[in-house]
N, C-alpha and C positions, 0 to 999 in steps of 0.2 A: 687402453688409456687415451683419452685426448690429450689434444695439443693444451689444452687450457690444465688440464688434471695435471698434466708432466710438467707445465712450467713452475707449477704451485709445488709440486714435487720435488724440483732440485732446486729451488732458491729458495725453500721455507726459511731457514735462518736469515736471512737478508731480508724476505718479507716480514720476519715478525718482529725483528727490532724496529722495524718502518713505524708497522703498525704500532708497537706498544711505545712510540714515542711520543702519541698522543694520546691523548687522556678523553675516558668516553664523554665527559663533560662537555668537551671544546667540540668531540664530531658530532654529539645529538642534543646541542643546545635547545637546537630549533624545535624541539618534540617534547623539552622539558615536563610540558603541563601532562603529559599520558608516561612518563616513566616509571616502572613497577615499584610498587611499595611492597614492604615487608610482610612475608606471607605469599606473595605472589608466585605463581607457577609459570613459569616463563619458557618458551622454545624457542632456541636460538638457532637459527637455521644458517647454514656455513658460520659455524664459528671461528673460524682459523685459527690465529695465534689464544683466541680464550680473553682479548682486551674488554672485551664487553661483557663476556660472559663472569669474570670474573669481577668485576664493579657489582656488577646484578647481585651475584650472589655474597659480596660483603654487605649490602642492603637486608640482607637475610631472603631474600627470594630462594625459591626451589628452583635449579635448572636444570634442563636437558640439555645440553648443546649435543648443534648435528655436524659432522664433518665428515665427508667423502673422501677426503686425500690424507692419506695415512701419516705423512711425517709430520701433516701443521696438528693432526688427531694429539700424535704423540705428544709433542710440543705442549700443543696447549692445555693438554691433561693433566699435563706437570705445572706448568705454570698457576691454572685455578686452582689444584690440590682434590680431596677426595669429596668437596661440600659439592661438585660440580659431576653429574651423570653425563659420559662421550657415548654417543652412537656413531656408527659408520654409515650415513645413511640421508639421502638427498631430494630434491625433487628430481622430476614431477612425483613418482612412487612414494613416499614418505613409507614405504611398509614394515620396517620396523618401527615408529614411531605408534603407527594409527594400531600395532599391534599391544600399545602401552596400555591401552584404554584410558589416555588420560585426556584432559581438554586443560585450557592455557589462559592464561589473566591476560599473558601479552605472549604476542612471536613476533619476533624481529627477525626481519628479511632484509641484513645490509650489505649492501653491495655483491649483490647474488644476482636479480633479474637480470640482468643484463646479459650474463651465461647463459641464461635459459633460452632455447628456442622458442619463438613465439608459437609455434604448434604445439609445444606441450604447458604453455602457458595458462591456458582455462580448466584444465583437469589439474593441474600445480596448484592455482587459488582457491578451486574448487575443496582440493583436500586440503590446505590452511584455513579454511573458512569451518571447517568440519568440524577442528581442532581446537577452536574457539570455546571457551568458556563462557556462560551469559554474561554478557558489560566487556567481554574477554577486547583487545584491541590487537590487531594488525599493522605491525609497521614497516612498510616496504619500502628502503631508500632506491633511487635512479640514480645510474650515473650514465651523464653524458657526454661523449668524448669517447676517439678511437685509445687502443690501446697500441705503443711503440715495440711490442713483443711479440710473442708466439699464444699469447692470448687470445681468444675469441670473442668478439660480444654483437650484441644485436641491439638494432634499435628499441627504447623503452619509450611510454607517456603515462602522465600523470591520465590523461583520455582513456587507456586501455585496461589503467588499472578501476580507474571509476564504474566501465563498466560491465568488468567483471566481479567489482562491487553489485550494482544493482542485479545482476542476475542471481548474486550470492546471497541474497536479502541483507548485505550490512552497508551500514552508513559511512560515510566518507566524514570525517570529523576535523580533519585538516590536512592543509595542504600547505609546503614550503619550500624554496630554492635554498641553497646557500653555495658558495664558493667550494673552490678543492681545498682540502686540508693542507695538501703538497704543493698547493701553487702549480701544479701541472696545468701547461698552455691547453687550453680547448678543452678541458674540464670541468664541470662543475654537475651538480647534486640539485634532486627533488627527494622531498620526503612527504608520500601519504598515510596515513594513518587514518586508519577504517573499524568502527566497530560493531559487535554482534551484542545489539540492544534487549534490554530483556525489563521486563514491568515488576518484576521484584517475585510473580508466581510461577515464572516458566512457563508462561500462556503464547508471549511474544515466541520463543523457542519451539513450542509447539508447532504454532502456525509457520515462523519459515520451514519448519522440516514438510510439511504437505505443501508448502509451496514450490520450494527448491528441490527437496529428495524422494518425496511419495513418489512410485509408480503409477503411471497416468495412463490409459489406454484410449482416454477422451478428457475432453476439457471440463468435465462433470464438475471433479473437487475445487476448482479454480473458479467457476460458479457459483459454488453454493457460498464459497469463502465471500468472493466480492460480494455475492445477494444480501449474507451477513451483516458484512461490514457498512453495507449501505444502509440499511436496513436498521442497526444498530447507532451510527449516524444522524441519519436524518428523520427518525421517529420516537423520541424521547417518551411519547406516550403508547409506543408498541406495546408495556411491558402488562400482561394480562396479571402474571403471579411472578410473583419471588423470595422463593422460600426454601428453607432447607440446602442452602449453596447454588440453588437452578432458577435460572428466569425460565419463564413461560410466554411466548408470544405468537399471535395466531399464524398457523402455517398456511393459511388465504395471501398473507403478506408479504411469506418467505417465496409464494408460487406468483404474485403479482410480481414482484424485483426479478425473479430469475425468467419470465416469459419475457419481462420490457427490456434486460440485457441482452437477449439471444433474440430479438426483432429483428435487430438491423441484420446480424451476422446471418441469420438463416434465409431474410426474405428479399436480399439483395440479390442482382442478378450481374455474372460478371463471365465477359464473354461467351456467355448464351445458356448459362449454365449456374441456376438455383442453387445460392447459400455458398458459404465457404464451409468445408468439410472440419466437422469437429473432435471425428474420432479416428483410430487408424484403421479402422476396416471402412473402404469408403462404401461397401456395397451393402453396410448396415444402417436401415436410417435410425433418426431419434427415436426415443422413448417417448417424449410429447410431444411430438407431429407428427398428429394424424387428421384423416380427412373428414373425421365429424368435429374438429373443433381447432387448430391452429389454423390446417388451410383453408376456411370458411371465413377466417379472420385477416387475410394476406392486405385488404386492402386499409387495417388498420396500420399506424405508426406507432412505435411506441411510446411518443407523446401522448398520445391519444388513451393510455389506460393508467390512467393519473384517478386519485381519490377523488370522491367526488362523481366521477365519470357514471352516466345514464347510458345504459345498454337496453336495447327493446326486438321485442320477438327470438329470430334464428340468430341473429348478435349475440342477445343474451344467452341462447343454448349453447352455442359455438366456443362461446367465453368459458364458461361451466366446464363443461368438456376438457377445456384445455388448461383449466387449473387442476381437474381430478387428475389429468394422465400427467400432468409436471409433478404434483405431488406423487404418484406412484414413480415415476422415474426417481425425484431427488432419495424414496425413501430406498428402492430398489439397488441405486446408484452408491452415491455419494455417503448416507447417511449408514449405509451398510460398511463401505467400505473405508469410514475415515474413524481411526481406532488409535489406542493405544496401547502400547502392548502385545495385551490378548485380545482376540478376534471378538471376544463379547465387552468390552471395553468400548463403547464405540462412545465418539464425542456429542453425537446429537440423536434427539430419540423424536419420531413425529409420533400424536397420538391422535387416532380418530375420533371424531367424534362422538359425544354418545348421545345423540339421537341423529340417524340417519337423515341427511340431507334431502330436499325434494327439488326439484329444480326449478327455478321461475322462467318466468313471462317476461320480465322486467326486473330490472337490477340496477341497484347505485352501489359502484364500489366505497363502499364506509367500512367502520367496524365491525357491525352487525353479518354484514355479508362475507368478511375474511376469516371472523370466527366461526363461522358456518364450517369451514372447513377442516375442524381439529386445532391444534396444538403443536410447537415446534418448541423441544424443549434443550436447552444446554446449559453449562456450567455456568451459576454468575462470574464467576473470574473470566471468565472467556468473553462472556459480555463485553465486559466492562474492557479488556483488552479489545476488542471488537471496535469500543466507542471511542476511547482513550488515543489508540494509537492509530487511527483509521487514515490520516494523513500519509503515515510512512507506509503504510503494509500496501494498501488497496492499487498505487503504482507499480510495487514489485506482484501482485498479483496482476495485473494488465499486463507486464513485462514478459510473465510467464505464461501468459496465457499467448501472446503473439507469437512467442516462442516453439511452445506446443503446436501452432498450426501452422507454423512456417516449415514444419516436420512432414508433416499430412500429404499425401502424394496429388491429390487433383490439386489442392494450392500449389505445392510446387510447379505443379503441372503450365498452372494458369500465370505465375506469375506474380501475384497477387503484391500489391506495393506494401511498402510498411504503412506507408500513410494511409491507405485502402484499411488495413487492420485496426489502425486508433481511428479511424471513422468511423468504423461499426463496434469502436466497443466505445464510443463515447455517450456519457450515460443521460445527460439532457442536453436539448436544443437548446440553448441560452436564451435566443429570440423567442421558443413560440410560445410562452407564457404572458409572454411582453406586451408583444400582440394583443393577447386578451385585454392586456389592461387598460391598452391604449385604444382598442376599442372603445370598451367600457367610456373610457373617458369623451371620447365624441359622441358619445350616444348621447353622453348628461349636457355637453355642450348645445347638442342639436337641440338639447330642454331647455336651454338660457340659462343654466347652471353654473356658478362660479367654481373651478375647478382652483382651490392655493394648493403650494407645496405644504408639506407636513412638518417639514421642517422648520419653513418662518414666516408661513400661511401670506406671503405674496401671492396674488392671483397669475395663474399662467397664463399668460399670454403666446401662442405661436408655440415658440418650437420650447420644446420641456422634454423631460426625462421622465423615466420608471427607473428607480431607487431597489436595488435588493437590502434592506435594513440590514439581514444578516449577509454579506458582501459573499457573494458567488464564487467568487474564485476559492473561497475556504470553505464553503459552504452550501453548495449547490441546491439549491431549492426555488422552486415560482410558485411555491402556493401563493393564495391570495393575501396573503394576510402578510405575507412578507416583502411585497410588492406595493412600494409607495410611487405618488407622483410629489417632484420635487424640479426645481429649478435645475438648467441646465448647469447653471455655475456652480449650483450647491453640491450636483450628484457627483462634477466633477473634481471639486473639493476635497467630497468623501470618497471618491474613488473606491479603493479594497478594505476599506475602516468599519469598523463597527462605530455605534454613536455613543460617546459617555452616558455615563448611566442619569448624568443631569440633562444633558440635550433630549435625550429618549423622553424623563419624566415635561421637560419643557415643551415636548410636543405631544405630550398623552392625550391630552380635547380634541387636536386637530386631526392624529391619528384616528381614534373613534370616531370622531367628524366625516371621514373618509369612507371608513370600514361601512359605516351605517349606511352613505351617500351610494356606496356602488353595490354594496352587499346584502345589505338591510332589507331593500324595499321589494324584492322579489325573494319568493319561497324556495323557488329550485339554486336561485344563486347564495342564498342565505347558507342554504345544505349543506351546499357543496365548501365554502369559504368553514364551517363549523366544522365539516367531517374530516378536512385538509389539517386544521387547528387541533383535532382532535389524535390524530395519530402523530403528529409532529410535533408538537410541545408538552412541557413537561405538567401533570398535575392536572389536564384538562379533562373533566369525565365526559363519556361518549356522545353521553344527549345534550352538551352544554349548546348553547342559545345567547351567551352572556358574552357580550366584547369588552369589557372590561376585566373578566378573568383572561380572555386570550390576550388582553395587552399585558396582563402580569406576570402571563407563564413566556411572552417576546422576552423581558425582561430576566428572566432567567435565564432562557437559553441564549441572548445576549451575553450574561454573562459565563455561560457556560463553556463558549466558545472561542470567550476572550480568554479562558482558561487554559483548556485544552490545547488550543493554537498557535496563543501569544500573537495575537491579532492586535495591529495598532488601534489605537481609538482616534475619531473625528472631535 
């Protein structure tokens, strides 16, 4: 028995009149807004004296409580009465508990962590996290301050539990100080509360489980998920079919996102030595790098295989190549092994073509050329969780994905900084679309071309900005069509804003004014600005030619995004 077990042991009586002298009201004020309601499944983890536990359950909550030390067990079993289930049974192990098969609306963790060693602390959250209900919420109190007894405790932070949050897929939903209850000198209290979000299908709960608890032998399913999500994201006109509960969207698409994520990570070189290692056997290479079509490609960026994008000759074969062997890897891969249930239950289905591909000469990554390659098909609920919640998932998939390679033994080997990792999985250059535009723009100047903002059509003079309409930081995209030029004061205005939907319609002329001026007057830049609009916004058909329909489907996913996001408006 510990010193901490033995003291709880012979002073239970002293401890629990302490404790039942306050009322659960007065100690978890600060948490009020997450308190369980009626109906609620609740785990009470060291329950002691049974003061909280039994409030909960005059609420009409169902509870478990856990207590490890037998006399506060006894005690408080009496005091809740029989509405109240005692286990003998604690962290980090929770094993009779996780043998319940039950999951929990809420688990309150009060004044527990602190006992806990910090080495068994990420396998402890880990198996609270487990326990969670969909919406379920976590509430772990901190106390801080030494103890004057034969107690033991260790240091806690609101820091440590946040980020045993993000590794557990759940959200931190608030955070609070308050005072000691006892007025004890050099005490006082944090309370987090974290929960396990879910979209009302159990779509959200699927995906943490392959994010967090699938078996991974490589960063395969951690790809395909972000390729998704991206995908699902930033192409509102992916969707070929949807029908029957399934979208359908071409898997050219699904194999262009996952070649342009694994660019940087494969074809960086770091202390003398190709790629960071993606799987745990380092002596097996990828499934789509091979030497008639990725490594022919090394000298591209993955900026560089953007919609739109003109490939010619061994480019073009090279490129081919290496979407047919990703597409064999992701289907071989990922798509085999990400299931539910039962092994033929799988989440995503790719289907070949049906007429056999031929291989060109020349290629413009469009429509036409992504559907060339089959079909990628999965659940609309999945989708739409995919689009929906793409902000909160797509970071805890990065999370786990640097995770997984910081495992890998040549990374270990090498070093490899954290910062080195979000550099090669970051998904666009911010600048080099910008670039283009601002090209573009001294080209028309060097015409003698009045270049205004879109905004409020002032003529630029000197130094100006490029505008992302839909604000980058929520929304990552440099196609053309979402790239304005605008006053330096105005872009700095609108900073991370989307534009009302009256400013957008007050600058509709100038905006086409634009579109036409940079876009319009050449055939291959026209394509390329159409084919970019065509996979990216909503409602646009493939061969459209019409800047007026792409100003109208900007306007939907303007506001689709102010939706989704809760994006301020300019």
């Amino acid at each position: 028995m510990s010193a901490t077990t033995s003291f709880y042991d012979q002073n239970t009586t002293m401890l629990c009149e302490q404790y039942n002298s306050l009322a659960f009201e007065a100690v978890h004020q600060n948490w009020k807004a997450f308190w369980p309601h009626k109906g609620d499944r609740v785990l009470d983890v060291g329950a002691g004296s049974g003061r909280d536990t039994k409030w909960m359950a005059e609420q009409g909550c169902e509870i478990i409580a856990l207590e490890p030390c037998d006399s506060f067990r006894k005690v408080g079993s009496a005091y809740t009465g029989a509405a109240v289930t005692w286990l003998d049974d604690a962290l980090p192990a929770l094993s009779k508990t996780e043998n319940l098969g039950m999951r929990f609306d809420l688990i309150l963790v009060s004044a527990v962590w602190m006992h806990l060693a910090p080495s068994h602390r990420e396998r402890a959250f880990r198996k609270l996290s487990n326990l969670l209900a969909s919406n379920g919420r976590l509430v772990i109190t901190l106390r801080h301050g030494e103890f004057n007894d034969s107690r033991r405790n260790y240091g806690v932070s609101v820091e440590e539990l946040e980020q045993f949050a993000k590794n557990s897929a759940l959200l931190v939903r608030h955070i609070s100080s308050s005072d000691d209850s006892f007025n004890r000198d050099g005490v006082h209290w944090q309370t987090v509360v974290m929960s396990l979000p879910d979209d009302g299908s159990g779509d959200l709960k699927r995906v943490r489980h392959i994010i967090v608890n699938d078996n991974k032998v490589a960063t395969y399913k951690l790809a395909l998920l972000r390729t998704l999500l991206r995908v699902a994201d930033a192409h509102a006109g992916a969707v070929i079919d949807r029908s029957d509960g399934k979208v359908t969207i071409s898997a050219g698409l699904v194999a262009l996102y996952w070649i342009r994520q694994f660019k940087r990570l494969i074809d960086i070189n770091i202390g003398g030595v190709g790629g960071i290692q993606q799987s745990a056997n380092s002596s097996k290479g990828l499934g789509f790098v091979k030497d008639d079509g990725w490594n022919q490609l090394k000298h591209l960026v993955a900026d560089d295989l953007t919609i739109g994008a003109m490939f010619l000759g061994e480019e073009a074969k090279a490129l081919q190549k290496t979407f047919t062997h990703t597409l064999a890897t992701i289907k071989s891969g990922p798509v085999t092994f990400i299931y539910q249930g039962d092994k033929n239950n799988r989440l995503f289905e790719i289907i070949p073509p049906t007429v056999k591909r031929k291989s060109l000469d020349s290629l413009v990554i469009d429509s036409e050329f992504l559907s060339s390659f089959g079909c990628f098909v999965l659940d609309e609920s999945l989708w739409e969780c995919f689009r929906l919640y793409n902000l909160w998932i797509e970071p805890l998939v990065v999370n786990q994905w640097i995770l997984e390679m910081q495992r890998f033994e040549l990374n270990r080997q090498r070093n490899i900084t954290l910062q080195t990792y979000h550099d090669c999985l970051v998904w666009i250059d911010k600048d080099h679309d910008t670039r283009d535009i601002r090209k573009r723009v001294e080209q028309l100047r060097q015409q003698s071309v009045d270049i205004r903002s879109v905004w409020s059509g002032r003529k630029l003079k000197g130094e100006y900005h490029v505008d992302h309409c839909l604000p980058f930081a929520y929304w990552p995209n440099n196609d053309k069509w979402n790239l304005l030029p605008t006053t330096a004061s105005e872009n700095l205005k609108k900073s991370d804003k989307l534009p009302t939907a009256y400013r957008l319609q007050a600058s509709k002329l100038r905006i086409l004014d634009w579109w036409d001026l940079a876009w319009g007057q050449d055939d291959a830049l026209q394509t390329r600005f159409f084919s970019e609009a065509a996979l990216t916004l909503p409602n646009i058909p493939p061969q459209c030619q019409d800047f007026e329909l792409v100003f109208e489907a900007m306007g939907l996913q303007v506001r689709g995004v102010k939706s989704r996001l809760l994006v301020g408006e300019w």
